[in-house]
N, C-alpha and C positions, 0 to 999 in steps of 0.2 A: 324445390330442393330435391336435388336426385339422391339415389340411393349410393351410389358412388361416391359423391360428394361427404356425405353424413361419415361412411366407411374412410374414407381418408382423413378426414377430422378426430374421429376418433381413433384411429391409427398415431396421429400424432399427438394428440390428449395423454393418450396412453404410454408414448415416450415422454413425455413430459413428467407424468406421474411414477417412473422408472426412475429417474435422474432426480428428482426431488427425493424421495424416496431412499437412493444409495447416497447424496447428498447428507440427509439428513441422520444414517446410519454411522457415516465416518465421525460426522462433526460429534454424534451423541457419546463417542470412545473420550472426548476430552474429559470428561471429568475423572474419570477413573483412574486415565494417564496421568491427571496434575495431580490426585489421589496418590497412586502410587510412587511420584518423583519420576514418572516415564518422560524424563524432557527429550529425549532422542526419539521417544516416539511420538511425542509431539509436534516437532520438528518434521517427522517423517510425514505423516497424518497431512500436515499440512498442506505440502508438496505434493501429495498425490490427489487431493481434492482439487487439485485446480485444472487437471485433468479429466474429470469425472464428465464432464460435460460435452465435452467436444465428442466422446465416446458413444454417447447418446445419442448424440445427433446424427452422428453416420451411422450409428445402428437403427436407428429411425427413420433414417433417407433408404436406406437397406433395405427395408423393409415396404415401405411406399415403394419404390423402383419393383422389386419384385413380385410383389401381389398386384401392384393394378397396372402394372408394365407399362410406364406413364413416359414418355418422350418430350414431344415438343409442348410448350403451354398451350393449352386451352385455360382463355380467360373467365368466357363463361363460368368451364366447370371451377375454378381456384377463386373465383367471387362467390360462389356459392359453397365452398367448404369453409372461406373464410368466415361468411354468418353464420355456420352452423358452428363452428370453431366458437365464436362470439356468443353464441346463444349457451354454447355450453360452459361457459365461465361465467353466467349471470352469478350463481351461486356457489362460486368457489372462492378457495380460500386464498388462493396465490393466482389470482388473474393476472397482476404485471411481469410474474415470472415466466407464466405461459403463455405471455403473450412474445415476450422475447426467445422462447423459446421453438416456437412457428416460424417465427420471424430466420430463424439459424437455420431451418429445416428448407423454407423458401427459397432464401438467398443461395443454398447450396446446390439447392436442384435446378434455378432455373438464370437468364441473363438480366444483368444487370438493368436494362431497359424498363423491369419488369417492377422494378423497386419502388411502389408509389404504394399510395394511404388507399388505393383500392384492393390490391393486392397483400400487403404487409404491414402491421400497425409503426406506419411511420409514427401518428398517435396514439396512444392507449388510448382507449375506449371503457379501463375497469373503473368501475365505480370507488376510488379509494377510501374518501370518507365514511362511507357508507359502510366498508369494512372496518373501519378505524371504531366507529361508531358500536358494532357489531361486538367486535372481538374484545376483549378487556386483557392485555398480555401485561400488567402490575400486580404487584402485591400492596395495599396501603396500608398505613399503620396513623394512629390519631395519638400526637404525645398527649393533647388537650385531656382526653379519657385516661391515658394509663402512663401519662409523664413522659418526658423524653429520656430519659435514664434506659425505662423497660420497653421504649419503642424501640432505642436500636437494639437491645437485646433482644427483643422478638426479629426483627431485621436479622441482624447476625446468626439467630438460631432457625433462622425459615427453611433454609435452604437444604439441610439436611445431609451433609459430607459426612461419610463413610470415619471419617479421622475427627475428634475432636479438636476443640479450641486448646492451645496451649495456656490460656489464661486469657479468660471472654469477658471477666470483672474488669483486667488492666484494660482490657482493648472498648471496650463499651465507656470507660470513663477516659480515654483520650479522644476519642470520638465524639462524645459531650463536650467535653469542653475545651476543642478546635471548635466545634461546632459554634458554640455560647461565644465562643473569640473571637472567629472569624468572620463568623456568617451575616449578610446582610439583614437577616433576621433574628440576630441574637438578643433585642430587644422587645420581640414582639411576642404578644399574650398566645401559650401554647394551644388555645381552643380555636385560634384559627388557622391553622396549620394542619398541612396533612403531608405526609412522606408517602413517596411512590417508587417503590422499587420494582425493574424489570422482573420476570416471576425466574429468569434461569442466568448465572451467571455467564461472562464472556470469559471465554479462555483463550490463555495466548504463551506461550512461551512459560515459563513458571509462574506465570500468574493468574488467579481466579477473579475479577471484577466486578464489583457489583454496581450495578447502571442505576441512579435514581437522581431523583428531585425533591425540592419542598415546596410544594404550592403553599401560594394565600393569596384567597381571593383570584384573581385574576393573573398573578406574579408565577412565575415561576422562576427557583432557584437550581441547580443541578449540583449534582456532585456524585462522586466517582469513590468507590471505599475498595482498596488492590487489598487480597489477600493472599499470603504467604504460606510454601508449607518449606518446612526446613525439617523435617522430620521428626523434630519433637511437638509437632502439633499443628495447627494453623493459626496464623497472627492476622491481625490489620496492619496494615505497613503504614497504613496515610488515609488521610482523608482531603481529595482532592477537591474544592469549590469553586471555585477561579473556569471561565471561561477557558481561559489561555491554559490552563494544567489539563482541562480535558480534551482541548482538541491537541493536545502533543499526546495522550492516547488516542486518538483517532486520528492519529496523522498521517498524510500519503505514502510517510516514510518508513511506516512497519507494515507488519505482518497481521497476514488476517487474520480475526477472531475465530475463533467456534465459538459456537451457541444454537441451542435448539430454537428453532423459530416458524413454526406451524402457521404463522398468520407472519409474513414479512414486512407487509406494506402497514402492519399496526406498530411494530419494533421498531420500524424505522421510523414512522411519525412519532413515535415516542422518543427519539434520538432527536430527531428535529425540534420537539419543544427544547433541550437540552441548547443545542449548537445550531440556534437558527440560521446560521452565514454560513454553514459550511453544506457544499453543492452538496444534492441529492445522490449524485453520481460517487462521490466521495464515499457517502452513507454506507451505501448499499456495496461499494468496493472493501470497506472495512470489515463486513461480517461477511465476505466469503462471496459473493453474490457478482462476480467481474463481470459476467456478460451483461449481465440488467445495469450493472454502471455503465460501460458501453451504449447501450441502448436509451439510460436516462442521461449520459453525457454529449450523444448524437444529437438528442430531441431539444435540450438547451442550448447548443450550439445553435444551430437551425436557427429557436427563435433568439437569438443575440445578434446573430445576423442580419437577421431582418428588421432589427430595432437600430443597426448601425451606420453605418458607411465607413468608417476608414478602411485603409487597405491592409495586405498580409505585408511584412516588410520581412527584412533578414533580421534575425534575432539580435540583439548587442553582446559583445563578447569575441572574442579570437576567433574564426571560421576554423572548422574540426578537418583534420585529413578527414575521416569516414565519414562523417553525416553534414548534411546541408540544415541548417535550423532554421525555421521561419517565425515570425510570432504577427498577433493580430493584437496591436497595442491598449485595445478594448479590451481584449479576453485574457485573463489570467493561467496562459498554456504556454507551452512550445510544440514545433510539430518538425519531426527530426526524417529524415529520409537518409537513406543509404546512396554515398554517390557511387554512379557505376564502376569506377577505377576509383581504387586508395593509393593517394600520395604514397612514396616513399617517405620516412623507415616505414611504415606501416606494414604488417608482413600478413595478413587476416584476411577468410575470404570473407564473402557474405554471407555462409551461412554457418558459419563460424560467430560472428557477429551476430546475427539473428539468435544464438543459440544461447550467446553469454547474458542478452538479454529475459530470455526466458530465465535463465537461472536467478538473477535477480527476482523473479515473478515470484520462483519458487521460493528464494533462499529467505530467511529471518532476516530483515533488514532494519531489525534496533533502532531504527529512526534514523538511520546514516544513509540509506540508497532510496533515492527517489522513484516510486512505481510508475509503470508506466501503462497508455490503454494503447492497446494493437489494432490497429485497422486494414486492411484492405478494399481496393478500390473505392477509396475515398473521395469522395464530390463536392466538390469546391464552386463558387462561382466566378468563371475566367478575371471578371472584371474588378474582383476583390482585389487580387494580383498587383502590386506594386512593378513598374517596369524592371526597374533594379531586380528585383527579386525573381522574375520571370527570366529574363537572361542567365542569372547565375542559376536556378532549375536546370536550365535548358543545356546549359552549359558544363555540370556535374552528374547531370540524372537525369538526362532527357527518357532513358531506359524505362522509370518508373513513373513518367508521363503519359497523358492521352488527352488529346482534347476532342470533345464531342459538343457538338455544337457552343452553345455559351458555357459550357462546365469543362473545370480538370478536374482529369480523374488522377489519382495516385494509385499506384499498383499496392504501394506497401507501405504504410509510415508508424512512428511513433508518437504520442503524446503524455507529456509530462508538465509538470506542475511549473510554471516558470518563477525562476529563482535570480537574483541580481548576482552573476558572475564572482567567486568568491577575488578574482584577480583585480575587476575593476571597483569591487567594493574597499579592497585595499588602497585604489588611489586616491578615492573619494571622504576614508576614513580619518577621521582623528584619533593622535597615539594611543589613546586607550580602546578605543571601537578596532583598531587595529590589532592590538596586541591581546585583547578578548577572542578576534576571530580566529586569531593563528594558532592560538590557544585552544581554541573549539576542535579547528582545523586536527592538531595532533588526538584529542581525545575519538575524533572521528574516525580515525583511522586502527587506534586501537579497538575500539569497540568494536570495530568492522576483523579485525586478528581475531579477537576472541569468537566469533561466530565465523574463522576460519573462509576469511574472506581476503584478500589481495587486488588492491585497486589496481595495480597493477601502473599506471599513469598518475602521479601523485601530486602534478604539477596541479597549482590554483585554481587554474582556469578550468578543469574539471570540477570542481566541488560549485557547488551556490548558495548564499546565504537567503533563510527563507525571512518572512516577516518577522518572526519570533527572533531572529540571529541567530539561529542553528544553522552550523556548516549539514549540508547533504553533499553526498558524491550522487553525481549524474551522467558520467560520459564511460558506458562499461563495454568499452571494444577492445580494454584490454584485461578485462580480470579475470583474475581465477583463484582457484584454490589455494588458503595458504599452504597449504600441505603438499600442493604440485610446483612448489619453488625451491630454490638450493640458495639459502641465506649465506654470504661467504666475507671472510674478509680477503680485502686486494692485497694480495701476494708484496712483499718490499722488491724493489728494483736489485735486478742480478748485477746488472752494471749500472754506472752512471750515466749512457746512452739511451736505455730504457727510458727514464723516464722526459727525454725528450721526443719518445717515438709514437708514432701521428695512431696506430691500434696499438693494443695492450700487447708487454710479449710475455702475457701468458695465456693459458685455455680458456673462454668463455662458452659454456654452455647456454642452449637454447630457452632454460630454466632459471638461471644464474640472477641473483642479484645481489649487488652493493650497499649495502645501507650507507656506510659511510659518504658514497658519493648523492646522496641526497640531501645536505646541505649546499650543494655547489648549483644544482638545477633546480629547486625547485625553487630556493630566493637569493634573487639578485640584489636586492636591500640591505643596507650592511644592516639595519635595524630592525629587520623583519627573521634576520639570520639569527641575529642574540636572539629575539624573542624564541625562535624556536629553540636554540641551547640554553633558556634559563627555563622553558615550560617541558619540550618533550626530549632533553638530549639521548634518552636511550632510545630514540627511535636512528637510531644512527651506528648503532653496537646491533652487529649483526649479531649479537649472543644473544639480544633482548629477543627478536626474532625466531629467533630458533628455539627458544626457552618456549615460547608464544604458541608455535606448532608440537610441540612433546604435549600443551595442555589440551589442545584440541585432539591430535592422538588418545589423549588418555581419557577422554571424556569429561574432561573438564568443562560445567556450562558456569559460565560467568553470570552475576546479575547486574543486568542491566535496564536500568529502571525507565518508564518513560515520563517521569516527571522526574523534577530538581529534587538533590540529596536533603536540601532544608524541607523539602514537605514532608518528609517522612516522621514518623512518631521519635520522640528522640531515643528511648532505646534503642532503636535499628538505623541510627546515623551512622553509625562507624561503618568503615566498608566493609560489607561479607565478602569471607573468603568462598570463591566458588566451590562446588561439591559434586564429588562424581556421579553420574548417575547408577542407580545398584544394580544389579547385576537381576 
């Protein structure tokens, strides 16, 4: 082990421990913000930690580049900073994060070629169990010793917010008994039982969550208890136990958490007792962590591959002016490219489009926009390739192709959750599953208004219905800002000519939209058409829109919850009226 070696290892150790570090400073501002009612700063907060990283790692490559004035590889000496790299993560607390973090530092300084398990942990190497084992990141509580009444009230009072309970008696005894109602355990003798609660809450948007389970024996139960501040105090809004209520909080389709989390890879095996089926990569994208999903969604990939055989085919669903979609009918993704020329009307460059994307990454996506993971020069195995699918490549994107011996390589793609096309579930659907999704369909697009967001492209075949039958929008090459549109009504015809004339004769600006003519394009079913004028007709009054953007101006945050209105405590059924944030 050379002396050089050991110095650039710990070079990059040391950015590692920088970015975890300013990481973990941002996230720690949540509670104070959900504290104070700072939902615009939380909002903000949000959005600038997902930046935090990549800052790091060029100031990290910065710094390697300049103190050991390092050019071409030497493999040698990069086999040997990688064990000394490795030796020095026996005893750390976040080995899979700095390991993906090396990993960013590598790929950036050197060629592709260079990307194997000798050079970069194509595999982790950290010992996870052993950390899991190690670290104890729960608080437990035994009803059996001090009842289940005062366990959750020990639960509810652990945590220690700055703001009291607006009433912790009401909230403690609706939480009993959901619990005694619902729970698969509500028959079962209180001395075998034990509650485990994560030791720091998750925050997100105006909510505080608290992450726990109830073991016995060998069982484990999970559940999810969202609390509330409305300014007269803090409430329990619900209590969530249901599998399916807690992965629609951890679903691809919102916004990441904060949460302090000093030992990651113990949080997250503690989320995995919770939501066993849901990927690793998922986990870990949920609390903030996107490169290490990245990294743990590369490493499953890989081995799915090699467990499979079938081929990459074209996605099902209408072919997109902008993106080419492919899907592996094994794997539960899609994988979107950029074609090098966009069809007409399409008027967007590429990195215009690259850009709306990101914004989605950043923006609150209330369960309505599908996240996505970014790759470059991605490797594929040639022969995975369906023919079909390789012409239409070749044919739209050759740009963003390479092929190097048995691999393609892609210059730039997307990957997203794959969802059954909301247009072809429409044909497949019976009138109620129908008139449910379209139904979905309009509340998705308001809730997507209130976080000041404009799909921009409203037609079906954009949105997708996930397992659950949640509408998601997934195709953002044309959204923007509500607040960067001019909602209008269409002018009445000056003459009787007009309205036989093939463009409008009046002004359309580059901004300008119609509500009203969005019953005409977006369903061509005369029975698809009522369903949306008996469920959403004011999305069609350009006034409801515009009313829509005055509340976003004004700071208006809406709640919008990510479980069903029935799980909530019944006091807090009726809709809250949103509240500005204070000043």
């Amino acid at each position: 082990m050379t002396v050089l070696a050991e110095q650039i290892a710990r070079t990059i150790l040391a950015g590692f421990e920088k970015h975890f570090a300013f990481h973990q400073e941002v996230t720690s501002g949540a509670r104070e913000r959900f504290e104070r009612m700072d939902w615009a700063g939380i909002q903000r907060t949000s959005a600038e930690r997902i930046h935090l990283y990549d800052r790091r790692v060029t100031e990290t490559i910065d710094k390697v580049r300049g103190v050991f004035e390092l050019s071409a590889l030497d493999e040698y000496l990069w086999r040997d900073v990688k064990a000394d790299y490795v030796a020095r993560l026996r005893h750390h607390c976040r080995p899979e994060l700095a390991e993906t973090f090396y990993n960013s530092v590598f790929c950036r300084l050197f060629d592709r070629r260079y990307f194997n398990n000798k050079n970069i942990f194509v595999e982790s190497v950290a010992d996870r169990d052993k950390l899991v084992d190690r670290y104890r990141v729960f608080m437990s509580f035994h009803p059996g010793d001090a009842g289940l009444r005062d366990s959750i009230r020990d639960m509810l009072s652990s945590f220690y917010f700055s703001i009291p309970f607006e009433d912790i008696d009401r909230d403690v005894g609706y939480i009993e008994r959901h619990f005694l109602k619902n729970s698969p355990l509500r028959n079962a003798p209180l001395d075998e039982m034990r509650i485990d609660v994560l030791e720091t809450p998750f925050f997100r948007n105006k909510g505080a969550y608290l992450i726990g389970r109830v073991t016995r024996g060998e069982h484990c139960y999970p559940f999810v208890v969202p609390l509330m501040n409305d300014g007269a105090g803090l409430y329990a809004d619900a209590l969530l136990t249901t599998r399916d209520q807690i992965g629609l909080v951890f679903s691809f389709s919102r916004a990441y958490f904060m949460a302090q989390m000093p030992v990651p890879v113990a949080t997250i095996a503690f989320l995995q007792t919770l939501l066993p089926g849901k990927p690793l990569a998922e986990l870990y994208m949920s609390v903030g962590f996107h490169k290490q999903a990245k990294n743990e969604f590369y490493r499953d990939f890989l081995h799915h591959l090699a467990r499979t055989k079938d081929k990459f085919v074209i996605a099902p669903g209408a072919r997109g002016m902008v993106m080419c979609v492919f899907t592996l009918p094994s794997y539960p993704y899609v994988f979107k490219i950029m074609k090098d020329r966009f069809d007409p009307p399409k008027d967007v460059t590429h990195e215009q489009v690259a850009n709306r994307y990101l914004l989605v990454k950043q923006h609150d996506r209330v369960g309505r926009m599908a996240d996505t993971l970014e790759f470059s020069d991605a490797a594929f195995p040639l022969q995975r390739f369906s023919q079909e699918l390789l012409a239409e490549l070749r044919a739209v994107a050759a740009a963003s192709l390479e092929v190097d011996g048995e691999m393609l390589f892609i210059r730039h793609l997307y990957i997203e959750r794959r969802m059954r096309p909301l247009d072809l579930f429409l044909e497949h659907a019976s009138p109620g599953e129908a008139r449910s999704a379209i139904a979905d369909w309009g509340l998705a697009v308001k809730e997507l208004m209130a976080v000041n967001i404009f799909p921009g492209d409203l037609l079906f075949k954009n949105f997708g219905v996930t397992r659950q039958g949640r509408v998601v929008f997934y195709d953002y090459d044309e959204i923007s800002y509500l607040t960067d549109c001019s909602f209008r009504r269409i002018p009445p015809p000056r003459y009787p000519e007009d309205e036989l004339a093939a463009e409008p004769a009046f002004n359309v600006g580059p901004h300008d939209v119609f509500p009203e003519e969005f019953l005409t394009f977006i369903a061509t079913n005369a029975q698809r058409r009522q369903t949306l004028l008996d469920t959403h007709p004011e999305l069609l009054d350009y006034r409801y829109w515009q009313q829509r953007q005055k509340d976003v101006v004004a700071g208006v945050y809406a709640n919008i919850f990510p479980y069903p209105r029935e799980a909530r405590f019944p006091h807090r059924r009726s809709p809250s009226s949103a509240k500005p944030t204070p000043p």
